[in-house]
C-alpha positions in Angstrom: 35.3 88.9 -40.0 33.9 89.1 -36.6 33.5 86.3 -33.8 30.0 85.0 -34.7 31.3 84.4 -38.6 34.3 82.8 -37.5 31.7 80.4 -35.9 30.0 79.4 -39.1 27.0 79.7 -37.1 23.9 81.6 -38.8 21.2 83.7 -37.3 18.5 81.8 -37.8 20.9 79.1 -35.8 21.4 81.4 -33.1 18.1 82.5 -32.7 16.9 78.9 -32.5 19.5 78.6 -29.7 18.6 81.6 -27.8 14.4 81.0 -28.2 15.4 77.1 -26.4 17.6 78.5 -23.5 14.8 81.2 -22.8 12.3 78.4 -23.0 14.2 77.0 -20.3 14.4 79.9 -18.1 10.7 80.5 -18.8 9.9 76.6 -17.9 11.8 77.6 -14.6 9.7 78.8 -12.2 6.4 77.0 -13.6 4.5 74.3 -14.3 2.7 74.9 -17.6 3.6 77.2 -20.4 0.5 78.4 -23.0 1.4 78.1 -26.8 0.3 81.6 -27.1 3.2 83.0 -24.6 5.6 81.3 -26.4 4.6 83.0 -29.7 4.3 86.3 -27.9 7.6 86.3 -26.1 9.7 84.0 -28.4 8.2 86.0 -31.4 7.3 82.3 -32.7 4.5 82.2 -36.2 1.5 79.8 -34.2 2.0 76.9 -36.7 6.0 76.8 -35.5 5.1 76.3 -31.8 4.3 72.8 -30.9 7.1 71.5 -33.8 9.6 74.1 -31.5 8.2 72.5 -28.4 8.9 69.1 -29.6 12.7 70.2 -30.0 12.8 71.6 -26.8 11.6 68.7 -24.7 14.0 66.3 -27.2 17.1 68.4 -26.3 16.3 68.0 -22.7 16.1 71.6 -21.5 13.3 70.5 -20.3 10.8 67.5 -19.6 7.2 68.2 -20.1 3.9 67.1 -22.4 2.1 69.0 -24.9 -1.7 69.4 -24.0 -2.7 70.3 -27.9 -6.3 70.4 -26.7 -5.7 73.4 -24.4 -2.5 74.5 -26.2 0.2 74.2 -24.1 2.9 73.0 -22.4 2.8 71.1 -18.6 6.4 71.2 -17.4 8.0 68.3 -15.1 11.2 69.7 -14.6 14.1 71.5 -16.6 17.2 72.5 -16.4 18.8 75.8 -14.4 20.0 78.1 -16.7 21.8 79.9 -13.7 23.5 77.9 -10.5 23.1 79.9 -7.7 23.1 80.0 -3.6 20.1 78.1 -3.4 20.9 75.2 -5.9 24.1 74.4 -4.0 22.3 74.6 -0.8 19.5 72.2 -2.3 22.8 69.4 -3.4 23.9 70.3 0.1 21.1 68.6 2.0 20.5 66.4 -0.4 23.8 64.8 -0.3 24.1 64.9 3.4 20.8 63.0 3.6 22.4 60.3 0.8 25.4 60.4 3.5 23.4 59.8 6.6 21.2 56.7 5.0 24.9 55.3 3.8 26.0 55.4 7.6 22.6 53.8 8.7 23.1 51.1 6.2 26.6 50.7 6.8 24.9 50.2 10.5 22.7 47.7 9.8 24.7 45.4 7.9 27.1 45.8 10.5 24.6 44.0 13.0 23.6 41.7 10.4 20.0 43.0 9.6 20.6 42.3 5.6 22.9 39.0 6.3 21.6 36.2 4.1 21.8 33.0 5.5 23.8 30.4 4.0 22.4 28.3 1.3 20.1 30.8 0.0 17.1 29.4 1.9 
């Protein structure tokens, strides 16, 4: 018995597995994704793409909205697949920036700017 029987995990599992993380990887570096892409690179029938779709914005790989009219996908945001140089750099800047508006608040209520006066009026 081999690893992936030991799993009690089926193909058809697995491939439904493997078709969302590419999704994701896809959905990456753009902001719309056609149906027919999907069927060509994710070797989907046409009929199975906007039900696949559905799963894959409910399992949060990524965010999006189905445009049915022009048969695709317009992608908000998703998740990275890979966590590299740049993504730390991006948390990097973004949490000093969180740090330097805590000190500037920290600051302000220091001087009083956000004291409320007493009695609530």
């Amino acid at each position: 018995m081999d690893f992936v029987e030991k799993l009690a995990v089926t193909h058809e599992e697995n491939l439904k597995k493997m078709r969302l993380l590419t999704t994701a990887s896809m959905a990456q570096d753009c902001t719309e994704i056609e149906f027919s892409h999907l069927v060509e690179k994710l070797n989907l029938a046409p009929e199975d793409v906007e039900p696949f779709v559905i799963e894959a914005i409910g399992s949060g790989l990524i965010k999006g909205k189905i445009n049915e009219p022009e048969a695709k996908i317009s992608i908000s945001s998703t998740i990275n697949r890979t966590f590299r140089e740049p993504q730390w750099l991006f948390i990097k800047e973004k949490l000093e920036m969180w740090q330097k508006n805590l000190v500037l608040i920290q600051d302000s209520m220091r001087k009083g700017h956000f004291a409320m006066p007493l009695g609530g009026g």
